[in-house]
N, C-alpha and C positions, 0 to 999 in steps of 0.2 A: 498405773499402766505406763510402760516404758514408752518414749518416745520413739517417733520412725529414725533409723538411721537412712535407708533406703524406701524410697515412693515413687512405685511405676503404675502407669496408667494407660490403657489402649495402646501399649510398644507394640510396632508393629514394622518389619524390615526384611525385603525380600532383595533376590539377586535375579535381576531378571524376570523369568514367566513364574519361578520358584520362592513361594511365599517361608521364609524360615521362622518369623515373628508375627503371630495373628492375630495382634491385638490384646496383651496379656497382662492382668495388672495386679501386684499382689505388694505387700507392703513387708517391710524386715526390721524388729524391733532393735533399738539399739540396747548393746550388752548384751546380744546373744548369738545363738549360731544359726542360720538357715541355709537350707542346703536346699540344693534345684539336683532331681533325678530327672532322669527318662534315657532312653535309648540314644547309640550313636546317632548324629546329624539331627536332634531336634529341635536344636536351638538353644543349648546350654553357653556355649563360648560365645554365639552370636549373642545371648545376653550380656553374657561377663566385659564383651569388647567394647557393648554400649555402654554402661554404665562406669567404664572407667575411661569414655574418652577416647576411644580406640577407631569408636567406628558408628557414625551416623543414623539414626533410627531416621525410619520414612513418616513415620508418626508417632503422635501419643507422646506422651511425660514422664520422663525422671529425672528425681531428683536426689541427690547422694550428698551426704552432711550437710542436707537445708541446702544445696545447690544446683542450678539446673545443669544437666551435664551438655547439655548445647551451648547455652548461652554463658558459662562460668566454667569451662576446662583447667582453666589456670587452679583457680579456689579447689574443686572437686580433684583433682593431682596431687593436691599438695593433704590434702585429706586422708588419701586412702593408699596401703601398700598391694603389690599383686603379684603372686606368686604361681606360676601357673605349672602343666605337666611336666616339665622337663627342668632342673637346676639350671637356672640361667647364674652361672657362675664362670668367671675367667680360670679354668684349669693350671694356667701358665701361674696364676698368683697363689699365694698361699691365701690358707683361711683370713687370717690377721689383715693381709692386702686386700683382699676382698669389702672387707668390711671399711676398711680406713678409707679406700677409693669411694665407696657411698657415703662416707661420712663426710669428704671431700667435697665430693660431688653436690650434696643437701647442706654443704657449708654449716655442718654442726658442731658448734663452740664446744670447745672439750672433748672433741671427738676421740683422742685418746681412752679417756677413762672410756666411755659410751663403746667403744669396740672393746676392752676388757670386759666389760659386763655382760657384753650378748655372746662371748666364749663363755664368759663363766657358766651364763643362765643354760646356754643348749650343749652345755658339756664337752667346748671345742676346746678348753685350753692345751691339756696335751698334745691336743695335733694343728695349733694355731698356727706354728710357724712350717709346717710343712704344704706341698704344691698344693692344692684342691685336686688336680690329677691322681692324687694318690689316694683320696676317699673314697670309699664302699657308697653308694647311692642312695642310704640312711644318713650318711654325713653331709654328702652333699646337699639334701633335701634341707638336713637342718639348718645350713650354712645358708643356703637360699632364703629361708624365713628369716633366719637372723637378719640377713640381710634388708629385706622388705622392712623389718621392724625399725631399722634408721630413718631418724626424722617424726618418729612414735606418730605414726597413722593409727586414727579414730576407727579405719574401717579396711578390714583386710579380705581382700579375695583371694578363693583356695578354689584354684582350679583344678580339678584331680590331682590334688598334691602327692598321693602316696601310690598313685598306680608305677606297678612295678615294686614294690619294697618289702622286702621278706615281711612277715608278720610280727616282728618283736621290732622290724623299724617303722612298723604301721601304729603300733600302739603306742610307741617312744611320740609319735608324732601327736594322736589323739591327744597326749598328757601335756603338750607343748601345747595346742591347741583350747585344752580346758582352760591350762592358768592365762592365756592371753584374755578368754572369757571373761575367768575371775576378775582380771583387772579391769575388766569396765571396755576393752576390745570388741567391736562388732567383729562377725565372721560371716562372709559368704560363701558356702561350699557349693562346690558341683564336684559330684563323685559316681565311681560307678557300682561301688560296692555299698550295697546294701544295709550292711553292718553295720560302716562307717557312719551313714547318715543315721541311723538306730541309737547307736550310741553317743552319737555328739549332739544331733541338730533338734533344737528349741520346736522348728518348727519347720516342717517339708513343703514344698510343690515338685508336682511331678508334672513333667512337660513335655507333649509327644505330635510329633507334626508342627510344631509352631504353637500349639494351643496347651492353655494347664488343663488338665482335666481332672487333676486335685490338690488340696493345699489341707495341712491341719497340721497336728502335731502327730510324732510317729503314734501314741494310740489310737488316734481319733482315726487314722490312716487305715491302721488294721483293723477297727469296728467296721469300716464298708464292704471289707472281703465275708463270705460265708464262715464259719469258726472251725474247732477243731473239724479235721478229716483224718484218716487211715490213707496215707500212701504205700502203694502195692505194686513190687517192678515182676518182673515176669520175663522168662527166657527168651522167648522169641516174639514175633507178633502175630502168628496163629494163638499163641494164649491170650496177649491184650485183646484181640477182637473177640475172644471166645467171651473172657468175661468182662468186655464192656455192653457185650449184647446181654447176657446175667446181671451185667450191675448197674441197669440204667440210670441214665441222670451225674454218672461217674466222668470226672474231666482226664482225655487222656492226652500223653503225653507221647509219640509214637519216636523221636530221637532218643528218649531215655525207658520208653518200653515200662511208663506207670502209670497208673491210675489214682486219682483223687477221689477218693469216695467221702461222702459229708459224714459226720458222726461225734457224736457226742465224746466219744472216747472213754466211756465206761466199757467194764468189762462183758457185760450183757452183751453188748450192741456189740461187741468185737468179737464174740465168739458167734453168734450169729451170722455174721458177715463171712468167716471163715467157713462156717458149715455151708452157706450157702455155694459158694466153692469148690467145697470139697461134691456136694452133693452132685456137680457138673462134674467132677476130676480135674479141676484146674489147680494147678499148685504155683503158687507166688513164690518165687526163690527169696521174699523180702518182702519184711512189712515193719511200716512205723507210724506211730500215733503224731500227727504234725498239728500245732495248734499257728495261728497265723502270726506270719510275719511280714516283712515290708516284703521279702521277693513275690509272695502271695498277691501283693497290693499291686507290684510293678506287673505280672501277669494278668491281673483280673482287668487294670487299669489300660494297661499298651499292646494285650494281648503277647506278648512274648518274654519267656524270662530274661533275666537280670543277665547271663550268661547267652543267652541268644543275640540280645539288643549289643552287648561290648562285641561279640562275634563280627556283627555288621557294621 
């Protein structure tokens, strides 16, 4: 069993009459990846800012590489890198400067070589001696983690790091992400894409109001939701009411005009379901066989999709 890199216990930290942390405790094994979901404003960055020293909890314990983040800020800093939404990169310097200034900065002996290697590793040397101004928002990202990783932090926070990034620099990212795993790297993700934590994270909590209201690994996640369904969109919402009153027990969806009906997903049971349908005159401009995923979990869990919750 791997040890904790990460140990929270009753965290709890509000602004005012408004509770954002209610008391939440869940542990993060080191050498892997866990990712904290849930909706805007539920207390994902208000974790990420305690735990790296940022920002005061009003109660409860954690403790980040064996250190209390109240009592030992210094030790716990020097532990962990953090990379958050947006490229915190000097524009005005080039890749190469970038990197030399934090090498600077963490007074790392041989810093030369140590900034050659994190071009090599995240693919900047072609564009090393060019401004950072002049990088696509895949580059800059990369450049940003490069960054973080001076000074070889035990434990790194990834604050939506890819939100905004085309898709081929989402998954450039996932694969920078895997091999830092590989090497024995803790990861803390907060993300709002679904996928992302599906495919990376060891191990989820989802956290909505201040409170987790679940933790497991992403299968264990999607055993709580009900299993395969038939999703069914339909033209207007004279149809959805017609056949959610037909299809009782069916979860609808009236912004996107579909219905979730449970089902096995064999063929029997899906022709059935259409006759039944047909036998009212309702025609579904669309149907698909869905078996469950994490947005399934994020809905059934915070009551609003994955795409609703980023919305707000």
């Amino acid at each position: 069993m791997k040890s904790s890199a990460i140990a929270v216990s009753g965290l709890r930290k509000a602004f005012g009459d408004k509770v954002v942390l209610d008391g939440i405790d869940f542990d993060v094994a080191a050498g892997s990846v866990f990712s904290m979901l849930g909706p805007n404003g539920a207390g994902k960055t208000t974790t990420v800012n305690v735990l790296t020293t940022l920002l005061k909890a009003d109660a409860g314990t954690a403790r980040v590489a064996g250190h209390d983040v109240a009592a030992a800020t210094k030790e716990v800093r020097a532990a962990i890198g953090v990379t958050g939404q947006f490229a915190a990169v000097d524009e005005l310097l080039s890749g190469r400067e970038n990197l030399q200034l934090m090498a600077d900065l963490k007074r790392v002996r041989a810093g030369e070589k140590l900034v050659q290697r994190l071009l090599e590793r995240f693919d900047l040397v072609e564009s090393a001696d060019k401004m950072a101004a002049t990088y696509s928002g895949g580059m800059k990202r990369k450049l940003d983690l490069a960054m973080t990783l001076v000074g070889d932090p035990k434990i790194i926070f990834l604050d939506e790091p890819t939100t905004g990034l085309d898709p081929r620099s989402r998954r450039t990212m996932w694969g920078i992400v895997r091999d830092l795993v590989a090497d024995g790297t803790t990861i803390f993700l907060t993300t709002q894409y679904l996928e992302e934590a599906d495919q990376l994270a060891d191990r989820i909590v989802v956290l909505d109001q201040g409170r987790l209201v679940a933790q497991g690994t992403p299968e264990e996640l999607k055993r709580q939701v009900p299993g395969t369904h038939v999703r069914l969109r339909f033209a207007d919402l004279d149809d959805l009411d017609t056949a959610a009153r037909v299809l009782a027990g069916a979860m609808r969806d009236e912004q996107e005009l579909t219905l979730r009906v449970p089902s096995d997903g064999e063929s029997r049971s899906l022709r059935s379901l259409l006759d039944r349908l047909d036998e009212h005159m309702i025609n579904a401009q669309e149907f698909s066989v869905h078996t469950p995923d994490l947005d399934d979990v994020f809905l059934a869990l915070t009551g609003r999709t994955s795409t609703e919750a980023v919305a707000k």
